[in-house]
C-alpha positions as CSV (number, residue, x, y, z in Angstrom):
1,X,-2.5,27.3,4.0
2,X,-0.4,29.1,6.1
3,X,3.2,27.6,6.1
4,X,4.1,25.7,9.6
5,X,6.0,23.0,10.7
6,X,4.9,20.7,12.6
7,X,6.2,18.7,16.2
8,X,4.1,15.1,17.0
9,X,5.0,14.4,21.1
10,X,4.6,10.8,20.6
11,X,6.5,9.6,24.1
12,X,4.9,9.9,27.3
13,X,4.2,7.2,30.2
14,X,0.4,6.2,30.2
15,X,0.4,5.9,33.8
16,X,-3.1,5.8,33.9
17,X,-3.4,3.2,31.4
18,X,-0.2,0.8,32.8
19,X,2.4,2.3,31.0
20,X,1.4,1.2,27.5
21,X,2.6,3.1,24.3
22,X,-0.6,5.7,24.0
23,X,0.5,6.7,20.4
24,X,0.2,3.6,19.0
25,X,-3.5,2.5,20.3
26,X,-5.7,2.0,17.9
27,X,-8.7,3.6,17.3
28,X,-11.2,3.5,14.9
29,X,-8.5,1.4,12.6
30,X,-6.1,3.7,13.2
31,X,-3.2,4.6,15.7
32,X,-3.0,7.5,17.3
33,X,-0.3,8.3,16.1
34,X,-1.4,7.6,12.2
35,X,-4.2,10.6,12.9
36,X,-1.9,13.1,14.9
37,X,0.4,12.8,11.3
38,X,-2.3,13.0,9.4
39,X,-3.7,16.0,10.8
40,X,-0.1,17.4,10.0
41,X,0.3,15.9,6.5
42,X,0.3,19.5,5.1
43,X,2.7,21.0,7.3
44,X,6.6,20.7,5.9
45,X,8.7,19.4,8.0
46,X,7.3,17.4,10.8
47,X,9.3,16.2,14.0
48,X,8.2,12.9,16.2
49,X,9.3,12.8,19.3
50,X,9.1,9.7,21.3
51,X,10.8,6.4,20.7
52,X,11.9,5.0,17.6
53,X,9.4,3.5,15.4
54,X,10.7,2.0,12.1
55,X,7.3,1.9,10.4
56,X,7.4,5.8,10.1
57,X,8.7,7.1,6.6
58,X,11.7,8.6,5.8
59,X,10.4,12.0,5.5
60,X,9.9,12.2,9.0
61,X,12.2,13.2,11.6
62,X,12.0,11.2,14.9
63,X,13.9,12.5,18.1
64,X,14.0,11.5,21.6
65,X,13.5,13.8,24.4
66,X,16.1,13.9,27.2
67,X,16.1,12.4,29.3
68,X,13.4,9.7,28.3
69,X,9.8,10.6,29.7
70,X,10.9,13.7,31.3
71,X,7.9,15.9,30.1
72,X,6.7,17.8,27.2
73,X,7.7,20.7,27.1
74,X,11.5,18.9,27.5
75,X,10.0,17.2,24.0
76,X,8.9,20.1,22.6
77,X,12.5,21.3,22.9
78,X,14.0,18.2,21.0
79,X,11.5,18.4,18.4
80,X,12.3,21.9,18.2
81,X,15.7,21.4,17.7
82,X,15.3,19.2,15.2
83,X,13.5,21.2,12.8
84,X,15.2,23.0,10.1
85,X,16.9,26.2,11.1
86,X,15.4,28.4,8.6
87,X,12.1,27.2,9.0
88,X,8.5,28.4,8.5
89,X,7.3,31.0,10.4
90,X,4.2,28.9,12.5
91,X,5.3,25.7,14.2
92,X,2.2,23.3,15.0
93,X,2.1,20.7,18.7
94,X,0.3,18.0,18.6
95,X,0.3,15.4,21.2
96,X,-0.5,11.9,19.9
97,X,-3.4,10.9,22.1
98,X,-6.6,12.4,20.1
99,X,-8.9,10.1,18.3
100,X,-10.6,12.8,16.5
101,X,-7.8,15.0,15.5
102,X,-7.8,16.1,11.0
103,X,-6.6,18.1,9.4
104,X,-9.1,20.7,9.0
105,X,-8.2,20.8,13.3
106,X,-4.8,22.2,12.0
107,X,-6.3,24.3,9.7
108,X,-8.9,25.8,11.8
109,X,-5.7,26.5,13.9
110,X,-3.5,28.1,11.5
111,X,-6.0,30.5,10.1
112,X,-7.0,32.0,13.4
113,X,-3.1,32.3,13.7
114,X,-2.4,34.4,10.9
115,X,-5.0,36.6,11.7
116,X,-4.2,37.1,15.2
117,X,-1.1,38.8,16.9
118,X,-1.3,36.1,19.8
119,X,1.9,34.3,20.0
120,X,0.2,31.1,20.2
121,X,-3.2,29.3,19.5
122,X,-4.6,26.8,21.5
123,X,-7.9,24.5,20.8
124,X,-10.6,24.7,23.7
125,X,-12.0,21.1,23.7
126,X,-15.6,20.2,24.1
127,X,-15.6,20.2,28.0
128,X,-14.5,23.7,27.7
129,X,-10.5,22.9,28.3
130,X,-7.5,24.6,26.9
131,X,-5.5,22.0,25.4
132,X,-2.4,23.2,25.3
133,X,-1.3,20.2,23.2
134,X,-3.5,20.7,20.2
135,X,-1.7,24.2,19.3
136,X,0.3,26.3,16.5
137,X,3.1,28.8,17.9
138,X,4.8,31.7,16.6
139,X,8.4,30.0,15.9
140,X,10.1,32.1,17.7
141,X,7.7,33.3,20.9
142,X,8.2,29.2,21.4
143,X,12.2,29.5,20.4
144,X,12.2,32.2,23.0
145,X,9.8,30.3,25.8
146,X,11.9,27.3,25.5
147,X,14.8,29.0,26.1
148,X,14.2,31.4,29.0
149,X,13.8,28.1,31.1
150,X,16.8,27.0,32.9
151,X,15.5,23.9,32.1
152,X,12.9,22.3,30.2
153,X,12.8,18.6,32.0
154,X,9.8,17.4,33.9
155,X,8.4,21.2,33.1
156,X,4.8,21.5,32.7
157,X,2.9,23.0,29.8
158,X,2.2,26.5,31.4
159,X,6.2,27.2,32.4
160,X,6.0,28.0,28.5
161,X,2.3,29.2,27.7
162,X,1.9,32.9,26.3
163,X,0.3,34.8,28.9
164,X,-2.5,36.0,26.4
165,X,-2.9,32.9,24.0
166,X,-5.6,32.4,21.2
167,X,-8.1,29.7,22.2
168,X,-10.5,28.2,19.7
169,X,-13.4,25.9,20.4
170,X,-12.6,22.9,18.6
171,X,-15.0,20.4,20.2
172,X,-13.2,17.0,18.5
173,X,-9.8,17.3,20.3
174,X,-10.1,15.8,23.9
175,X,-7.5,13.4,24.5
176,X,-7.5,9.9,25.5
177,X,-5.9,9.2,28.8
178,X,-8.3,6.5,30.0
179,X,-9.1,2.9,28.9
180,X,-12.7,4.2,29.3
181,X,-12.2,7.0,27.3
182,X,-10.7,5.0,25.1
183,X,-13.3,2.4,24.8
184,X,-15.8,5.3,24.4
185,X,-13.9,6.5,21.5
186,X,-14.0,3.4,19.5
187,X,-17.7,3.0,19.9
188,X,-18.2,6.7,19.1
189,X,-15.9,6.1,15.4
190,X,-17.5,2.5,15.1
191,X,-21.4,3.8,15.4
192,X,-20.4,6.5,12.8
193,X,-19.0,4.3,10.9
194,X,-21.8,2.0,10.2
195,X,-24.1,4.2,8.7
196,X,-20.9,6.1,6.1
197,X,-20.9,4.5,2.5
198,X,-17.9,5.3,1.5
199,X,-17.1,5.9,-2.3
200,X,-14.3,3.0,-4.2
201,X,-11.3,5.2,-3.9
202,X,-12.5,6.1,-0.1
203,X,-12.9,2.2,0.7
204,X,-9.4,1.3,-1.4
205,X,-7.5,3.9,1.1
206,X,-9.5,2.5,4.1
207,X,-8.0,-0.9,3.2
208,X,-4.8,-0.4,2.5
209,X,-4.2,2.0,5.4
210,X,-5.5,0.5,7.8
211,X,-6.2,-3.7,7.3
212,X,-3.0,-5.8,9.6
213,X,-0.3,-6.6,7.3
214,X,0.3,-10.6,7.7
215,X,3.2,-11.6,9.4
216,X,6.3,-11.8,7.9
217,X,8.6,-15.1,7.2
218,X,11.3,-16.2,5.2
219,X,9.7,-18.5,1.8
220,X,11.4,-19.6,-1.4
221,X,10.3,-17.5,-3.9
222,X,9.2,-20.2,-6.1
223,X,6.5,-21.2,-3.4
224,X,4.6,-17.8,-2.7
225,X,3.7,-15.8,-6.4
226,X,1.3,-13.3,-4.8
227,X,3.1,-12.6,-1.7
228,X,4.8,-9.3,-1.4
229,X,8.3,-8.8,-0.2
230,X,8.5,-7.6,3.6
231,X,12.0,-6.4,2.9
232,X,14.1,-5.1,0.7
233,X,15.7,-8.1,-1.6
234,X,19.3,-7.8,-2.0
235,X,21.4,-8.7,-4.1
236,X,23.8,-11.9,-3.0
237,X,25.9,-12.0,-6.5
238,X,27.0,-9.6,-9.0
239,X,24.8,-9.2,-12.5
240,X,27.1,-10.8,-14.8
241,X,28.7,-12.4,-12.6
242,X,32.1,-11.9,-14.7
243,X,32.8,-9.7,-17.7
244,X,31.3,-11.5,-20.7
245,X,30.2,-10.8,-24.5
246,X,27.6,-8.9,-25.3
247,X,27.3,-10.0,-29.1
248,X,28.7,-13.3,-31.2
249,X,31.7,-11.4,-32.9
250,X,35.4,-11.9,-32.2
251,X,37.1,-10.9,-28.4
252,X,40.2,-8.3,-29.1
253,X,43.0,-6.8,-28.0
254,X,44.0,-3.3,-29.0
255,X,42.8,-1.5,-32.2
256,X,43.4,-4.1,-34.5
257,X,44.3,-5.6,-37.6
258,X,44.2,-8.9,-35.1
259,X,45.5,-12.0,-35.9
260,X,42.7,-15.0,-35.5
261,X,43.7,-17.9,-32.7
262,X,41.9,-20.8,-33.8
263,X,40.5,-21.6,-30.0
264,X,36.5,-20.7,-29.3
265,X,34.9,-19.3,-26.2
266,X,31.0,-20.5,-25.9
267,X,29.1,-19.2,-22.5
268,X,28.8,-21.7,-20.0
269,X,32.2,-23.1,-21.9
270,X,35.8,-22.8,-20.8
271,X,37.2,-19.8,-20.6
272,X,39.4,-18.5,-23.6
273,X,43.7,-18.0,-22.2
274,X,44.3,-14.3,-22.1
275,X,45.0,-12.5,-25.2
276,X,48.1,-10.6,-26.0
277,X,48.5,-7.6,-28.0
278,X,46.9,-7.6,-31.4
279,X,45.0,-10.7,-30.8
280,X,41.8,-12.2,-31.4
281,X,39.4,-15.1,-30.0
282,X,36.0,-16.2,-31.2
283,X,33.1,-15.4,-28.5
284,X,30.1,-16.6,-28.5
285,X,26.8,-14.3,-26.8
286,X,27.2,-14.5,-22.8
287,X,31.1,-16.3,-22.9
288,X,33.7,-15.6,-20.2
289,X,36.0,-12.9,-22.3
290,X,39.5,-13.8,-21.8
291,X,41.7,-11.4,-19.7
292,X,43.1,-8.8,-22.3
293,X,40.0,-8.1,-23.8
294,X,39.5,-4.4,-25.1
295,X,36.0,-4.9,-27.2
296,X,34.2,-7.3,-28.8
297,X,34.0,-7.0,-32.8
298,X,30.2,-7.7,-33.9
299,X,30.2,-10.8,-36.7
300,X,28.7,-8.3,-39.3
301,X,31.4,-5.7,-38.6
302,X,34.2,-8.5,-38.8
303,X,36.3,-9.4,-41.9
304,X,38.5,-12.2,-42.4
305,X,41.3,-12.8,-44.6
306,X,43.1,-16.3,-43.8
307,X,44.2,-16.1,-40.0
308,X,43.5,-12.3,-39.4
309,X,41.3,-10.3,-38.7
310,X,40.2,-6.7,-39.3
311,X,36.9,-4.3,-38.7
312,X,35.1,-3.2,-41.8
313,X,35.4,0.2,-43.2
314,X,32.7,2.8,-42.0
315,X,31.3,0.7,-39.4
316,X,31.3,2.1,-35.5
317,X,33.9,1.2,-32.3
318,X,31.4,-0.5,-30.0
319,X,32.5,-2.3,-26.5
320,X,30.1,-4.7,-26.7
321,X,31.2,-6.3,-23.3
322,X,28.5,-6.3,-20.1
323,X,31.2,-5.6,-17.4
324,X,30.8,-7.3,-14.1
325,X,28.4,-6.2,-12.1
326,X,27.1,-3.5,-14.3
327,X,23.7,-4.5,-14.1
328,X,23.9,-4.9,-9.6
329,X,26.7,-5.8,-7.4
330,X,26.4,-7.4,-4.2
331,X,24.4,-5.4,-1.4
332,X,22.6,-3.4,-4.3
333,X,18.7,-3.4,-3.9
334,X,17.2,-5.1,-6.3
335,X,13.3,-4.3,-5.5
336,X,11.9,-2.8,-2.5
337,X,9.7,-4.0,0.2
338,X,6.3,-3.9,-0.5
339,X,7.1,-5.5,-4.3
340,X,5.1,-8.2,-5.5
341,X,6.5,-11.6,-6.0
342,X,6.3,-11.8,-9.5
343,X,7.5,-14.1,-12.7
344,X,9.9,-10.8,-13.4
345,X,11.0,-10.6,-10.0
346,X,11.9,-14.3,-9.4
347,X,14.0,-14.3,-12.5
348,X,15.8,-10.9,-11.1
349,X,16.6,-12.4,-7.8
350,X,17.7,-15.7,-9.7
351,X,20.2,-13.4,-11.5
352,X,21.7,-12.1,-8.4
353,X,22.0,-15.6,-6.9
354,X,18.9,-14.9,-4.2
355,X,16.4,-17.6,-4.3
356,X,14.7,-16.6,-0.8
357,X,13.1,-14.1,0.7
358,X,11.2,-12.0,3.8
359,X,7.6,-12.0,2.8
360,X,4.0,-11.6,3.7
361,X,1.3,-13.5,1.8
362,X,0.0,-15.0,-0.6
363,X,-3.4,-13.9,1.0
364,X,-5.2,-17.4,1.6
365,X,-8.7,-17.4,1.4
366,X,-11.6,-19.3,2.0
367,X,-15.0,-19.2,-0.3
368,X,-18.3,-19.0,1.7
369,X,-21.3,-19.2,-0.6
370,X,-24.4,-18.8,1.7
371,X,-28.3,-19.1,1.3
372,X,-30.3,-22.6,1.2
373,X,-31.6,-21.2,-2.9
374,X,-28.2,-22.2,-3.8
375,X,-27.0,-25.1,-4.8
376,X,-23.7,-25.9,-6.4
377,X,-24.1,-29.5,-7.6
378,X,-26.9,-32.3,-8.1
379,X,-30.2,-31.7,-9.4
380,X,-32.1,-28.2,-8.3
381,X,-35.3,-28.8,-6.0
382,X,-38.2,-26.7,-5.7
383,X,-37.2,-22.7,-4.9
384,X,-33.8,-23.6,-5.3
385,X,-30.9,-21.8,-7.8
386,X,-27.7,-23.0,-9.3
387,X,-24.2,-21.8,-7.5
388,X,-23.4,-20.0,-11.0
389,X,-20.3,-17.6,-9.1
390,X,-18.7,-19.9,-6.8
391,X,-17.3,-22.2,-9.3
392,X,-15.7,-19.0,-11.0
393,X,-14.7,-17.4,-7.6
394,X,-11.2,-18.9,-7.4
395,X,-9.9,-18.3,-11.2
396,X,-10.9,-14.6,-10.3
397,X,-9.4,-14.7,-7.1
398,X,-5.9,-16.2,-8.5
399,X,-5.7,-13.2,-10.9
400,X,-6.0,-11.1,-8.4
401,X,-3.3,-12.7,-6.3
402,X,-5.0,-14.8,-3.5
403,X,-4.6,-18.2,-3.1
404,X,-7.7,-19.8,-2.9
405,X,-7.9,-23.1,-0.2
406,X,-11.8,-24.1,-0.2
407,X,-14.9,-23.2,-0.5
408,X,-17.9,-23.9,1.3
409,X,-21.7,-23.7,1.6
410,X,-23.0,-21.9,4.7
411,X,-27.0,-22.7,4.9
412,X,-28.9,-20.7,6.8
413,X,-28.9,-21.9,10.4
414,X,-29.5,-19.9,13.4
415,X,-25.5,-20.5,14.6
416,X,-24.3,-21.1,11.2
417,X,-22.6,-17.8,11.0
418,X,-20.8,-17.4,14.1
419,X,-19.5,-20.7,13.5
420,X,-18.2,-19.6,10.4
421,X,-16.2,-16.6,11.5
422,X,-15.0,-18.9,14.5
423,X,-13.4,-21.4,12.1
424,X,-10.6,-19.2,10.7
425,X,-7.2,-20.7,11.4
426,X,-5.3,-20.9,8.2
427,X,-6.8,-18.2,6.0
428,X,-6.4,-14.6,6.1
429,X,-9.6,-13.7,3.8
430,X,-13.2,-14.6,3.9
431,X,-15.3,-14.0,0.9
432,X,-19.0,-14.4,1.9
433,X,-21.3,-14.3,-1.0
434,X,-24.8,-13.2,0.2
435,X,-26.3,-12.4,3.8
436,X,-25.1,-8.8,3.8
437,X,-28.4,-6.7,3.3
438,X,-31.1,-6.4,5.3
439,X,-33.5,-8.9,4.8
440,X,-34.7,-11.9,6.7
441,X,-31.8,-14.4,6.0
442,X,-29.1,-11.7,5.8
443,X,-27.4,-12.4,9.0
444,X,-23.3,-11.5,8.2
445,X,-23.7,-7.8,9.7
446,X,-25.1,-9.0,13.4
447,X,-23.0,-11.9,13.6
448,X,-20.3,-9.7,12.4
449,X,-21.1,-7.5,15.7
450,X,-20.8,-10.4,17.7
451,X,-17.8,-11.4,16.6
452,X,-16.2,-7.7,17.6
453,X,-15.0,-7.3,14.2
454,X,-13.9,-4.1,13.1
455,X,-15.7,-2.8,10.5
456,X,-13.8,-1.2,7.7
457,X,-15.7,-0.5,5.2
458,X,-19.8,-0.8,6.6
459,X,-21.1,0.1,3.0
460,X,-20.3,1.3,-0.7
461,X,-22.0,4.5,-1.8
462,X,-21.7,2.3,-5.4
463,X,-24.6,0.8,-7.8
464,X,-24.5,-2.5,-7.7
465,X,-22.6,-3.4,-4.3
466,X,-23.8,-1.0,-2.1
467,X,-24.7,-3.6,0.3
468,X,-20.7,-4.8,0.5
469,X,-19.5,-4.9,4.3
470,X,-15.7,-5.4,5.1
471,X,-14.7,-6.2,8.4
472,X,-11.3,-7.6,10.6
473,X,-11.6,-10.0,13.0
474,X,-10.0,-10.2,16.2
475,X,-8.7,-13.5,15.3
476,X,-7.3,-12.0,12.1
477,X,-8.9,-12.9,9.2
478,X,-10.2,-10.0,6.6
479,X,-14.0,-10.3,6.1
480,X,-15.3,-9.7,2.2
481,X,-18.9,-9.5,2.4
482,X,-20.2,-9.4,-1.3
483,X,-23.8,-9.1,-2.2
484,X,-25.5,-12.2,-3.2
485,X,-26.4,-10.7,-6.6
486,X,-23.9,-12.0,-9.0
487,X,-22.7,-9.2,-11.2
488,X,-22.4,-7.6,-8.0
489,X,-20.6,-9.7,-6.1
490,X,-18.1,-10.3,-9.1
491,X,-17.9,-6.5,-10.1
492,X,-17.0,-6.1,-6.2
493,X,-14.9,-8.9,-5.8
494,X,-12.6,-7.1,-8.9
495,X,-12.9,-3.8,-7.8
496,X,-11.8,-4.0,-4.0
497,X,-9.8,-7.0,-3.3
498,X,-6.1,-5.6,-4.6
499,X,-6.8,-2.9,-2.2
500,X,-7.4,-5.8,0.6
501,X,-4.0,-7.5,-0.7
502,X,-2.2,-4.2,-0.6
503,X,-3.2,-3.7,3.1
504,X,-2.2,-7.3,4.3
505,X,0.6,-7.8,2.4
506,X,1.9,-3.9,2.5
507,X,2.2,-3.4,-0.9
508,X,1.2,0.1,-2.5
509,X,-1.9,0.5,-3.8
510,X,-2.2,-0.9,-7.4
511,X,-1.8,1.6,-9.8
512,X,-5.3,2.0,-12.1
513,X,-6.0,1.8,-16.0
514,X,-7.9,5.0,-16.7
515,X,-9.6,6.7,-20.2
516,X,-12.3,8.5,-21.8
517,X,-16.0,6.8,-21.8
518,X,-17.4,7.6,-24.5
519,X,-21.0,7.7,-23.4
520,X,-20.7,8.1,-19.5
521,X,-23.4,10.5,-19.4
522,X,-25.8,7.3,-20.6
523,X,-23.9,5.3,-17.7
524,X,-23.7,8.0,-14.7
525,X,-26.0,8.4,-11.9
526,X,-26.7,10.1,-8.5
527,X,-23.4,7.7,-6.9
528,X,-20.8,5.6,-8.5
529,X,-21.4,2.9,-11.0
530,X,-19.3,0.4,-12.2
531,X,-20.9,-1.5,-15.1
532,X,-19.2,-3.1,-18.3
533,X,-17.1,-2.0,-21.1
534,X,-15.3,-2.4,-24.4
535,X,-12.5,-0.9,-25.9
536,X,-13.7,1.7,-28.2
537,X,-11.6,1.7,-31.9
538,X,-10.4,5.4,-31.3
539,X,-9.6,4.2,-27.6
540,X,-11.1,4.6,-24.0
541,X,-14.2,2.6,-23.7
542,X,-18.0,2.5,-24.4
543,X,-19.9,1.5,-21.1
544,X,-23.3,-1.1,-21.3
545,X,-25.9,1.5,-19.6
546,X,-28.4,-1.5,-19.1
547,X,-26.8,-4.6,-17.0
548,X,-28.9,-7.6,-15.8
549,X,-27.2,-8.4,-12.8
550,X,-28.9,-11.3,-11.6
551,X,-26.0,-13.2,-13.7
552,X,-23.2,-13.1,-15.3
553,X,-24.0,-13.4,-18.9
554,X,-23.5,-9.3,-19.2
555,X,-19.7,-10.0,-18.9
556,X,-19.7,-12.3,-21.8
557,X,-17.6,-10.5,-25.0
558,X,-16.8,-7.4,-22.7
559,X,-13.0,-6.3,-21.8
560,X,-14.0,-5.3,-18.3
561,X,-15.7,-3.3,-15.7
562,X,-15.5,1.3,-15.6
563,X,-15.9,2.9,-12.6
564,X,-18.4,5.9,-13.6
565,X,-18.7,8.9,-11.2
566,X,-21.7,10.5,-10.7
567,X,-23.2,12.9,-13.3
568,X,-20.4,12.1,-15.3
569,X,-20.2,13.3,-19.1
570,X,-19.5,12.1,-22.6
571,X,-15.6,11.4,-22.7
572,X,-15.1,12.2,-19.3
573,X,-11.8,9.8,-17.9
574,X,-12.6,7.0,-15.9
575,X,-11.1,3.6,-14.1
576,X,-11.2,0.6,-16.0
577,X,-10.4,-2.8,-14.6
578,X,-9.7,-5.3,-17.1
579,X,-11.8,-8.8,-16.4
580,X,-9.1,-11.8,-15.7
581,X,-9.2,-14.2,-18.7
């Protein structure tokens, strides 16, 4: 790719749309914004320009034009100031109001740029405009532009367009400067949508990029294991808290012999008085040393003759003191946001005096089990099936960081559904088992549409699960559809919900577990599989290439679940997600 940098006009007034803050409407899951720094995720150094918006990484520069609203080309000139001096050679402009906007857009761009002589290059969008927003420039033939103005407030666009530009047909880049266009968009992204099955790591990055995180509060951190921290926790004491002995041995002063006082320093104890020159204390692990401390002699390099005190010959000169606040001091970061709330990182915060925190989550979830086959207790009737996954949903669920509240049984009434996803207040995750094909009694996907939930992921290009719909409601609440089949639904259930917890509680992505299979070419198919697996002796795994999947007696004695791509072959590396005991 050609090398560019890259400014995102990101301010602006919407007065056609009331003043709201155009950047940050979302569509199709995603801001505006989010897909205009997409689009530049190759360039290096990228420039917003607009107003301040803390969710934006570090990486990225963000400038204000001046004065506020007063044009873009007055914020092309900030961004362009802010850009490194010795910069690349192409700069790409991208205003933040284009639903449809990639990266191959910028692409497309910058290769007619290098082989053109055109100072600039300009997309042509589908109603046959120039859009003199969706462009790359020659650094300096926009350096130069900017500066023959006298000035560049409330300027418009062609006070600085090259007199003989590039233009490039790029049909997906018409802006959005309407609530009807707008609303035209998100239909367009949602009816393409519903009929994409997207691949595991596809539906992961859907989820995590673009679920609602939960709203942040202060908890105890006893109270939430699962949550994830919504800000960085900081440390409130030092770690140790006061210099103390790193091993049981004797506290000194100077290089010794020492003469032995008969007093004793234990942790938690009294602290030892102060030592003079050519003294020495007993210390137990974790005591207070006393002031005039210069090491610590280790028991097994001590030796003791009456009342003094000396180190053994040939053994080394060690310290063996943990100096205040050599682990953290106060104000020192001890995990960042997006950290989960873990045994580790209670007992860390503990150590630092910090028993409370900003969090989002735990993720609370509700069970839906649906289907009038299933029942979960009493004795079966005719055409009727034992519940054998809802029992087990919860225990699976915990592992994977939810907390669990109920579950219910959701039979298969004409309003039953819409009732269901009416009923949310108090959890931020349904997992509905069944109802999400195509058949008779599958009714989650229309009452889904009724419900104006945004789909996130419509279907999985994955065998079993390809049936799996996940959807946002307007009132909040994620929507897990799982197949009714129960491997599925389980093998599902495993494989996407961390990636749902990621995106609500805005942690990172988990990391995965991944190794040879040794026979994936027995396992792989036309799409993705996921099927299970034990460890192999000489490590990686060995797949089962034959699962019933009506139930779950093909999980018994395995370690987990792989994740086999298609046409894979024999040893090729794949993801393995270990089952939850």
């Amino acid at each position: 790719m050609t090398a560019a940098e890259a400014i995102v006009l990101a301010g602006g007034r919407a007065s056609r749309m009331g003043g709201v803050d155009k950047p940050a409407i979302v569509v199709g899951g995603r801001s505006m914004l989010a897909v205009a720094l997409d689009a530049v995720g190759k360039c290096g150094a990228v420039v917003v320009v607009g107003p301040h918006r803390p969710e934006l990484a570090s990486t990225i520069a963000q400038v204000r034009e001046a004065p506020p609203g007063s044009g873009p080309v007055a914020a092309i000139a900030s961004g362009l100031a802010a850009l490194p001096r010795e910069g690349a050679p192409w700069v790409v402009v991208l205003a933040a109001d284009m639903p449809f906007l990639t990266a191959d857009t910028v692409d497309e761009l910058l290769r007619h740029a290098a082989g053109s002589s055109a100072d600039a290059v300009f997309a042509i969008d589908a109603a046959g405009r120039p859009q003199y927003l969706v462009g790359v420039w020659r650094r300096s033939a926009l350096a130069a532009a900017v500066a023959a103005l006298d000035s560049p407030v409330n300027q418009p666009m062609k006070a600085i367009v090259p007199t003989d530009p590039l233009l490039v047909d790029l049909p997906d880049t018409g802006d959005c400067d309407t609530e009807d266009e707008v609303r035209r968009a998100r239909a367009r992204l949602a009816a393409e949508r519903a009929t994409t099955r997207l691949d595991l790591t596809e539906a992961r990055a859907v989820l995590a990029a673009e679920s609602t995180p939960l709203v942040a509060y202060e908890a105890a951190l006893g109270e939430v294991p699962g949550a994830t921290l919504a800000a960085p926790l900081i440390a409130a004491g030092a770690l140790p808290r006061f210099d103390v002995s790193a091993m049981d041995g004797y506290a000194v002063a100077g290089d010794g012999p020492w003469v032995l006082r008969r007093d004793i320093g234990f942790a938690g104890g009294a602290r030892p008085a102060g030592l003079g020159a050519g003294e020495a204390v007993r210390i137990a692990t974790g005591a207070h040393v006393p002031d005039g401390t210069t090491s610590v002699l280790r028991d097994e390099f001590a030796m003791i003759t009456g009342d003094h005190l000396a180190r053994r010959p040939d053994t080394p000169v060690r310290g063996d003191i943990r100096r205040r606040g050599e682990d953290q001091l106060p104000g020192d970061v001890v995990a960042p946001a997006g950290t989960r709330v873990s045994a580790a990182l209670r007992s860390a915060a503990a150590s630092v005096e910090v028993t409370t925190a900003e969090v989002r989550g735990p993720v609370r979830a509700r069970i839906v089990m649906t289907g009038d086959e299933i029942r979960a207790t009493g004795p079966l009737q005719s055409g009727q099936t034992r519940d054998s996954i809802g029992p087990v949903l919860p225990d699976l669920l915990a592992g994977l960081g939810v907390r669990v509240l109920d579950r219910v049984h959701l039979r298969d009434t004409e309003h039953g559904f819409d009732e269901m996803l009416t009923a949310t207040e108090g959890f931020d995750l349904l997992v509905v088992v069944g109802a999400t094909g195509g058949g008779a009694a599958d009714q989650l996907r229309t009452a889904l549409a009724r419900a104006d939930a945004h789909v996130l992921v419509p279907r999985l290009a994955l065998r079993p699960g390809g049936s799996t719909i996940v959807t946002e409601l307007p009132t909040g609440p994620t929507v897990l559809g799982l197949p009714g089949n129960p491997f599925a639904a389980v093998a599902v259930l495993l494989a996407l919900t961390p990636a749902i917890v990621a995106g609500r509680t805005g942690a990172p992505l988990p990391r995965t577990v991944v190794g040879p299979l040794h026979n994936a070419a027995a396992i792989a198919g036309p799409v993705q599989r996921i099927t299970p697996a034990r460890y192999a002796p000489e490590g990686g795994w060995l797949g089962e290439a034959n699962v019933r999947t009506a139930h779950l007696a093909g999980l018994i004695d395995y370690d987990g679940l792989v994740l086999v791509g298609p046409d894979a072959a024999d040893g090729d590396r794949v993801e393995f997600l270990p089952l939850p005991c």
